[in-house]
C-alpha positions, -999 to +999 in steps of 0.1 A: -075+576+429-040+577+443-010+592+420+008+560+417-024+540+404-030+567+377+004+566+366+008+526+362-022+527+342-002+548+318+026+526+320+065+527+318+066+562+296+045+579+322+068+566+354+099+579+332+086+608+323+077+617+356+114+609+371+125+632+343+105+661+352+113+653+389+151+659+380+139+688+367+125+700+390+149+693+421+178+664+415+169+651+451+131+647+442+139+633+410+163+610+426+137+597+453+113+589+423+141+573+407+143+551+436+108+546+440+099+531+407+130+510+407+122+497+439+086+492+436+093+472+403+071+493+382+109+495+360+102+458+358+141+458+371+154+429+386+142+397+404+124+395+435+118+367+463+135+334+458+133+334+418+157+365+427+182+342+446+170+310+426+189+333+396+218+341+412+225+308+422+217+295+386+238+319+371+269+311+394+266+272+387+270+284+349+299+304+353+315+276+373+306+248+346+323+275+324+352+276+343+358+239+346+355+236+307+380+264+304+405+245+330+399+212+318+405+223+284+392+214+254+419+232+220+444+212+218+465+184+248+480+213+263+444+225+281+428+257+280+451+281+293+483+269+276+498+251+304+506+216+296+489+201+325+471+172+334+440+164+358+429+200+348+446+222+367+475+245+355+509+240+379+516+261+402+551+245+404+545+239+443+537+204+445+520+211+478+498+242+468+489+219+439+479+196+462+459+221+486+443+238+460+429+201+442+420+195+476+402+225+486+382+225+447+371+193+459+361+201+494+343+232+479+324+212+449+313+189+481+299+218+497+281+232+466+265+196+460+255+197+494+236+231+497+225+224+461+204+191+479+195+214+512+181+241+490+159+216+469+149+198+500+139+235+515+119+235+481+100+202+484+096+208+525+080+241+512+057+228+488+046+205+511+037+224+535+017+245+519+002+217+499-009+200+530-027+233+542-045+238+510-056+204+515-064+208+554-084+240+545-102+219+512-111+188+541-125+217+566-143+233+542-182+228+545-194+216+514-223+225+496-226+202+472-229+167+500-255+146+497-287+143+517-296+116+539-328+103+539 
């Protein structure tokens, strides 16, 4: 039985106990088991695959609905930030950055609808794929239970 399989059935204490004793040790060895069982996931640190990504991008959109509460305001008419401004952005005092700037959020809220729809149309194309060769492997499947002719 390998090392690693004898130590996951132990569990998290046994992995940290063995990075411990590999600092111990030798700080480089205790480093490359350090590394190891973070990247391996036996940690449970992280996310991995597309739930990894899906999580990012979830936890951007947040932040940014965050943001445009904070600029739109919300305590008082003045807005968020104390500014006195209207259509939810503070002045700049340049008409023309103003301007730039409104149109560039814009452009860039376009763009994040529009990956938004090309990621979940990735998703569906995904599903479907493999969804239509579970099905084409279930149809070539010989089946034991069919019914005898007579």
């Amino acid at each position: 039985m390998p090392i690693t399989a004898k130590l996951d059935e132990f569990g998290k204490p046994a992995w940290i106990a063995l990075v411990v004793l590999g600092f111990m040790a030798w700080w480089p060895l205790g480093l490359a088991v350090l590394a190891f069982t973070i990247g391996s996931g036996r940690m449970g640190c992280g996310y991995r695959g597309h739930d990894r990504w899906q999580h990012k991008m979830d936890r951007l959109q947040h932040k940014m609905d965050w943001m445009r509460g904070k600029m739109a305001g919300g305590n008082g008419s003045n807005g968020g930030f104390g500014f006195g401004f209207g259509g939810g952005q503070p002045s700049s005092g340049n008409a023309a950055f103003d301007e730039y700037r409104n149109e560039t959020l814009k452009r860039l809220e376009d763009e994040q609808r529009e990956f938004k729809s090309f990621l979940e149309r990735l998703r569906f194309a995904k599903d479907k794929t493999e969804f239509d060769a579970f099905m084409a492997e279930r149809r070539n499947r010989p089946s034991d239970e069919s019914p005898t002719q007579n």
